[in-house]
C-alpha positions in Angstrom: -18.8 -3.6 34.1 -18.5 -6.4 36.6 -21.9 -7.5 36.3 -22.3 -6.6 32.1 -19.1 -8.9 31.7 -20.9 -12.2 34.0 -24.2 -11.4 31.8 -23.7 -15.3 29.5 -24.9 -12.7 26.8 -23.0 -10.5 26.7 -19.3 -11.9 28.5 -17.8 -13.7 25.1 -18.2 -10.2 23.3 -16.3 -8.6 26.0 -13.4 -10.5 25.3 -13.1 -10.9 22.4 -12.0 -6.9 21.5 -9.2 -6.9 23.8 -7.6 -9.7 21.9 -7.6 -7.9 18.0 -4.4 -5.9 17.4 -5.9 -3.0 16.0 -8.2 -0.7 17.9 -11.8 -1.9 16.9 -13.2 -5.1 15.0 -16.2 -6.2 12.8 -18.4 -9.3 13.9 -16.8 -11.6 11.7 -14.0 -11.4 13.1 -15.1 -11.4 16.6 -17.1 -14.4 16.0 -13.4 -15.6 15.5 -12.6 -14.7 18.9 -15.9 -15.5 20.1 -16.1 -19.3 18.7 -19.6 -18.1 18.1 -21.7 -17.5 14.5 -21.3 -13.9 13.5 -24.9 -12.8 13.8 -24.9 -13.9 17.5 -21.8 -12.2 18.1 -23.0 -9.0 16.2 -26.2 -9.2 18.3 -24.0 -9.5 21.8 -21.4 -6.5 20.1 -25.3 -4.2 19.7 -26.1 -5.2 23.6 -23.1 -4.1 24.6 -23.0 -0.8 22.6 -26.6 -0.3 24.2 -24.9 -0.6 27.5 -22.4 1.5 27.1 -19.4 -0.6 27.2 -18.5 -0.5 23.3 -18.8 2.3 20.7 -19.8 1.7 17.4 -16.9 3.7 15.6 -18.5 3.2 12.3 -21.1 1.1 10.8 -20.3 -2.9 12.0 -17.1 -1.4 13.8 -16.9 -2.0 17.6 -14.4 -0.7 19.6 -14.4 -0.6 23.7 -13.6 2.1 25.6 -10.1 2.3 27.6 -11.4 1.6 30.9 -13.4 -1.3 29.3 -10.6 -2.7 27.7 -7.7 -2.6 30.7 -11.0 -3.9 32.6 -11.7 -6.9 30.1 -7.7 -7.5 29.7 -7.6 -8.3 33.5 -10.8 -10.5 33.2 -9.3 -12.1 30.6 -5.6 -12.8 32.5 -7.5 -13.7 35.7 -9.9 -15.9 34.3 -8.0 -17.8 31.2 -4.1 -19.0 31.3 -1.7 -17.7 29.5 -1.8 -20.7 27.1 -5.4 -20.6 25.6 -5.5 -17.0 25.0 -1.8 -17.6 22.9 -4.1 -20.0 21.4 -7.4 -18.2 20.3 -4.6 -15.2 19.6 -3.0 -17.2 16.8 -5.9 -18.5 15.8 -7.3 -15.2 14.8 -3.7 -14.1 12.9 -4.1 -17.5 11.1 -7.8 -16.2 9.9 -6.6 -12.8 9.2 -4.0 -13.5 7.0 -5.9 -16.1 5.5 -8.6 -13.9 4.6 -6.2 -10.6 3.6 -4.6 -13.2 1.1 -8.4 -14.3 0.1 -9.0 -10.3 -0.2 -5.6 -9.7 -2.2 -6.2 -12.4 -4.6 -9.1 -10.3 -6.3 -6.1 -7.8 -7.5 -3.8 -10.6 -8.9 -3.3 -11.5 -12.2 -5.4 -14.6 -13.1 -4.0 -18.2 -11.4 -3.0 -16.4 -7.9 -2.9 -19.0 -5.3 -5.3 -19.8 -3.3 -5.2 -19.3 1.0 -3.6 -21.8 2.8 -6.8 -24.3 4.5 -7.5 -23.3 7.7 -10.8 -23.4 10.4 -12.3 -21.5 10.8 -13.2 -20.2 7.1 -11.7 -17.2 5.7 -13.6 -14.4 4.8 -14.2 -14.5 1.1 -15.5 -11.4 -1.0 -17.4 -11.6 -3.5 -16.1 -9.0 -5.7 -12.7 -6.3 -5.7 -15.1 -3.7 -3.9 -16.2 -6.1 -0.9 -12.4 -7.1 -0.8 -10.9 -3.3 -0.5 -13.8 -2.5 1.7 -12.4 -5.7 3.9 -8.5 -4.6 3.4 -9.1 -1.3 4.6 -11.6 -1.6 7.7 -9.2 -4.7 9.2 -5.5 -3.4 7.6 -4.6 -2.4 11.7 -5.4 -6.0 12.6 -4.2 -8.0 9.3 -1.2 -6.1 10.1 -1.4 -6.6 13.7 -1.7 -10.6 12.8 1.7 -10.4 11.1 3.9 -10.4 14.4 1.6 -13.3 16.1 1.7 -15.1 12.8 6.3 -14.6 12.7 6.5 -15.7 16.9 4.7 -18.9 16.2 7.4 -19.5 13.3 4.7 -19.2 10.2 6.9 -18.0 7.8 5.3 -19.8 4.9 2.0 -18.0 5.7 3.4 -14.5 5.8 5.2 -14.9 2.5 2.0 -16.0 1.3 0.1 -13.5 2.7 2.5 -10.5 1.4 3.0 -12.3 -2.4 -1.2 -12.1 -2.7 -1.4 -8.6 -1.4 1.1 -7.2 -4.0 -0.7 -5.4 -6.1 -2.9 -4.4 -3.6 -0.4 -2.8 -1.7 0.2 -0.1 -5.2 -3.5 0.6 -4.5 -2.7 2.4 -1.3 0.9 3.2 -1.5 1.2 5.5 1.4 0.2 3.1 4.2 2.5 2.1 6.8 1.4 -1.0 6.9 3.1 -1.8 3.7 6.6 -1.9 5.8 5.0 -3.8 8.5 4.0 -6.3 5.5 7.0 -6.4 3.8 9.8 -6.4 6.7 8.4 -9.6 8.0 8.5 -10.9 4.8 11.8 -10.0 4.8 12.4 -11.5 8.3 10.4 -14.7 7.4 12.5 -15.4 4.0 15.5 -15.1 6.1 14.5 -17.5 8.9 13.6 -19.8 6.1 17.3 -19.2 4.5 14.8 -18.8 0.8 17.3 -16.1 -0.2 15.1 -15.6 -3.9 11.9 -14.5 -1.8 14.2 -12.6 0.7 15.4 -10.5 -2.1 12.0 -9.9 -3.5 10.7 -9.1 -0.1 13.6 -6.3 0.1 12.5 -5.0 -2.9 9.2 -4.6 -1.8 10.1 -2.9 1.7 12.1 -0.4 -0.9 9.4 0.5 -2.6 7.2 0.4 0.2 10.0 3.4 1.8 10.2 5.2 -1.3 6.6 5.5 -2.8 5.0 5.3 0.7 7.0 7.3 2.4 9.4 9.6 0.8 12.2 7.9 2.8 14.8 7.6 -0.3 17.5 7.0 1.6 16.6 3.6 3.5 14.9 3.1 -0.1 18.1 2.7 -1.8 19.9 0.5 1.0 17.6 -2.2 1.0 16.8 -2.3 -3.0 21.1 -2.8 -2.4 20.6 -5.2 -0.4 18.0 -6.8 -2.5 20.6 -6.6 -5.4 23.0 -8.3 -4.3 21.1 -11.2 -3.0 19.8 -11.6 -6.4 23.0 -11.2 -8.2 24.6 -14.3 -5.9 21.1 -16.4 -7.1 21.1 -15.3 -10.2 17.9 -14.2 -10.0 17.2 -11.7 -13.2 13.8 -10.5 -12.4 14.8 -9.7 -8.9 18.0 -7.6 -10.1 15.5 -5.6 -12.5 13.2 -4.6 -9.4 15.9 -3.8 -7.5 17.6 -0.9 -10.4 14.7 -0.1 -11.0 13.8 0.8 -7.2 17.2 2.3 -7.2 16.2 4.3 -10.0 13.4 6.0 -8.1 15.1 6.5 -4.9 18.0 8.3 -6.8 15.0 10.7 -8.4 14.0 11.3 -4.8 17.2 12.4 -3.8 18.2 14.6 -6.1 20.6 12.7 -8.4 18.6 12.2 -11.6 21.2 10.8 -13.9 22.1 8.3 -11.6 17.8 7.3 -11.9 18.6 7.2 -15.3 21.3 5.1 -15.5 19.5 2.6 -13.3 16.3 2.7 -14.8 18.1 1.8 -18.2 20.0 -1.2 -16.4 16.4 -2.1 -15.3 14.6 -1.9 -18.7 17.5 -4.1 -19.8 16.9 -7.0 -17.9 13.3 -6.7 -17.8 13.7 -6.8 -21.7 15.7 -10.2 -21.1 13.0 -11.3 -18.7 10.1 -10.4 -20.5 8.4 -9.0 -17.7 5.7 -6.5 -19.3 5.2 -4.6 -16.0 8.6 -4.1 -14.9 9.6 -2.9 -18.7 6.6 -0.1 -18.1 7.7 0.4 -14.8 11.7 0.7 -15.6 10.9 2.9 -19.3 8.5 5.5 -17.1 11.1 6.1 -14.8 13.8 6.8 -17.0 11.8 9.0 -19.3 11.5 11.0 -15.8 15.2 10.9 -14.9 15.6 12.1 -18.4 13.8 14.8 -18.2 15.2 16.2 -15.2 19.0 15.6 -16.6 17.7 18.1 -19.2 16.9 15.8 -22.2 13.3 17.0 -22.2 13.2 16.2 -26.3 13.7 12.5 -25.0 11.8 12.3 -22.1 8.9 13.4 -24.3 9.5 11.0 -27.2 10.0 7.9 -24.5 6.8 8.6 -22.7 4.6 9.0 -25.9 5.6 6.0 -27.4 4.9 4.0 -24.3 1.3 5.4 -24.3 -0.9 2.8 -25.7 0.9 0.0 -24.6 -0.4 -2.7 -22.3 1.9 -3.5 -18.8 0.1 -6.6 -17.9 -3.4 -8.5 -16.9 -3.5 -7.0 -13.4 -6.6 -5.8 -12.8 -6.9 -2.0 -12.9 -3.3 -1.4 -13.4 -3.4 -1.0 -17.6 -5.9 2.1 -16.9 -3.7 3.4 -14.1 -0.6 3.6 -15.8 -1.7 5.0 -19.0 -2.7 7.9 -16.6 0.6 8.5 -15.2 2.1 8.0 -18.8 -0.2 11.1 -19.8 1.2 13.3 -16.7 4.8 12.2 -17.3 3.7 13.2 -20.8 2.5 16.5 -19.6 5.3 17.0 -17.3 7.7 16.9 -20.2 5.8 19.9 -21.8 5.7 21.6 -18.8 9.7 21.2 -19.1 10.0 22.1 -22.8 8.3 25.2 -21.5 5.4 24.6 -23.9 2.6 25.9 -21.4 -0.2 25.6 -23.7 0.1 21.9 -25.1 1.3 21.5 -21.1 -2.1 22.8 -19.8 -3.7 21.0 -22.8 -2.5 17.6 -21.3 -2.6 17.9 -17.5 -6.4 18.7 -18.4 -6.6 15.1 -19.9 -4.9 13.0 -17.4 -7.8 11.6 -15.9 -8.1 9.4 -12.7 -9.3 6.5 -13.2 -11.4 5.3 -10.6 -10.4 1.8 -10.5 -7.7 2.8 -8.2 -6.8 4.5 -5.0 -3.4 5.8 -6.1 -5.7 8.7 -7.9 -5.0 10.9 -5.4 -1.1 11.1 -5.4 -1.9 11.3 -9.5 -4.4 14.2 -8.6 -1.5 16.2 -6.8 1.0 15.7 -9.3 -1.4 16.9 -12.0 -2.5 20.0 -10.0 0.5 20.9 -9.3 1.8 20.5 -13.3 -1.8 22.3 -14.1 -1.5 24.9 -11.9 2.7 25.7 -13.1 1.5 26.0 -16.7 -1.8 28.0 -16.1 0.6 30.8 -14.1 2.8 31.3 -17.5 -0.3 31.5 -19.3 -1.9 33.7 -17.5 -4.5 32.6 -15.5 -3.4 33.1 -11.5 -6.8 32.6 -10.2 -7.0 28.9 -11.3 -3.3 28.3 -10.7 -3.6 29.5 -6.9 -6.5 27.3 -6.3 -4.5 24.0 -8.2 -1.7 25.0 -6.1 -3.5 24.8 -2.7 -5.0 21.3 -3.5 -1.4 20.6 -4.8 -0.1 22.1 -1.0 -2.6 20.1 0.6 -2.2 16.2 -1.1 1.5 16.4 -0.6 1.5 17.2 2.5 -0.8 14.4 3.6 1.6 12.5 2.0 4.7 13.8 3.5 6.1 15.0 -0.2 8.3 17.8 1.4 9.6 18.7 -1.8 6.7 19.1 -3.8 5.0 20.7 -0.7 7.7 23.4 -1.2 7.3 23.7 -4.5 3.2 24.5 -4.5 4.0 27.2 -1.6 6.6 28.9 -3.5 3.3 29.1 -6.5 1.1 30.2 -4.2 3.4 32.8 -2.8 4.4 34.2 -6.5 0.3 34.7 -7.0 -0.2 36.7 -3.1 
């Protein structure tokens, strides 16, 4: 290791993987680390894989082993002070966030802003696919930049950062990541005393605890919290999110005509507002709190009526939410105990590929599909949709709907 890291080669690609925050790196952002062009530092990442020192977890992924790394880490603090690598640390946070916002803008509406300038250049993709492929392989280390980034008081950036991965973020609800993103937004509206973005940042960490993560609870307390900082600014929009995130923490926990009565506050002041999105948003979920208060009738009339309609110009998002529309749709059959028509509809759900929620969508629908197929009479089909059902919300830590599939699959044997 000793006489790999002296090697002029091959030493700046040594150190530069002990410095990311996740556990491995591509060569672009290396070459951050590095100071060198990617393709050299790519080439020195290969040598070193050839030697044994780093493993190519994946295609253009590099990570070092553990000895490696405590070995390069002491190189590093032996070699360097304390001051330069704080330096070349923020100055790969500055470049990660600058590109994650550069990445999120493809999944904006039209006129996001741009990154803030910076050296060296962001990563730019080309298209959404190069940007979610760049999201994903570097959402440890965006994510990792985000403490670096709130130490060295770049509150500005973060907000930034978190506003132009917002729609993102519905993309791939269930990553932690999400509350890492958000809490520091959080943290860095507060430090800033901007109270408007502080409640919108609360907002977010709500829905980032509730549709991430099942955690209701802490869901409801900080879309409060959110509330009332956007009742003393006045802010309407804010105050919509927040009932509206109430709405669906109050669903989670059992207490559906409380959802409903907060979902209708919501659609109220989104009607005021005229915000598009939050109106779908706000009328879906109190359709659902509706039907499970029993008003299965209205729940169904709501959610049909909605279908067709367009939430917004986000890209992706018009497709997405007519697919849920259909389930919700479905799921109000199912309630009505019209298993036919029920069957019917869950069978033309759909998932549209454009996004990466499909798979929570897929569970649900299984799960609906494989409820009405039992009372028609088909248990083979229903077992299977009841597995996959088992299976997705699990991995998503659904332990309600977890219980429910087993409790299918245990009427069928």
């Amino acid at each position: 290791m000793t006489l790999s890291y002296g090697d002029n080669a091959a030493a700046p690609a040594v150190a530069a993987p002990p410095l990311v925050p996740g556990l491995d790196t591509g060569p672009d952002l290396a070459a951050v680390l590095t100071g060198e062009d990617p393709l050299t530092t790519e080439d020195s990442l290969d040598l070193l894989v050839d030697r044994g020192l780093l493993e190519e977890t994946a295609p253009g992924r590099y990570a070092l082993h553990d000895l490696v790394r405590l070995f390069a880490r002491e190189q590093l603090g032996a070699e360097e002070p304390e001051s330069v690598t704080r330096d070349v640390r923020r100055r790969m946070a500055d470049w990660l966030l600058r590109s994650a916002s550069a990445a999120g803008r493809r999944f904006e509406a039209p006129g996001a802003p741009e990154p803030w300038p910076g050296e060296p250049v962001p990563f730019t993709p080309g298209s959404a696919e190069e940007a979610e492929e760049w999201l994903t392989a570097e959402r440890s280390n965006w994510a990792g930049a985000l403490p670096l980034m709130f130490a060295a008081d770049r509150h500005q950036e973060i907000l930034h950062a978190s506003r132009t991965l917002y729609w993102f973020s519905d993309r791939w609800c269930q990553w932690p990541e999400w509350r890492t993103l958000f809490s520091h937004g959080a943290r860095s509206a507060a430090a800033l005393e901007d109270r408007a973005a502080e409640a919108h940042q609360l907002n977010c960490l709500a829905w980032a605890h509730s549709v991430g993560a099942c955690r209701y609870e802490e869901a409801e307390e900080l879309a409060l919290q959110a509330l009332q900082l956007a009742s003393e600014t006045g802010d309407l929009d804010q105050q919509a999110w927040a009932w509206s995130y109430i709405s669906g923490a109050c669903m989670g926990l059992g207490r559906p005509a409380e959802a409903a009565e907060a979902a209708a506050r919501a659609t109220q002041l989104f009607e005021t507002t005229g915000d598009s999105t939050g109106m779908a948003v706000s009328q879906r979920v109190l359709g659902t709190a509706l039907r499970e208060s029993g008003h299965g009738e209205e729940a169904l009339a709501l959610h049909r009526a909605l279908l067709g309609t367009r939430p917004g110009d986000v890209p992706g998002l018009n497709e997405f939410v007519a697919a849920l529309l259909r389930c919700e749709t479905a799921k109000d059959l199912l309630a009505l105990e019209r298993w036919p028509e029920a069957a019917e509809a869950f069978r033309a759900v759909g998932t549209p590929s454009a996004h990466a929620g499909i798979d929570r969508l897929r569970a649900h629908t299984s799960l609906g599909l494989a409820t009405a197929l039992e009372h028609c009479g088909d248990p083979d089909e229903a077992r299977e949709l009841y597995l996959r059902a088992r299976d997705l919300f699990t991995a998503f830590g659904d332990t309600a709907s977890v219980a429910e599939a087993r409790a299918g699959i245990e009427r069928l044997g």
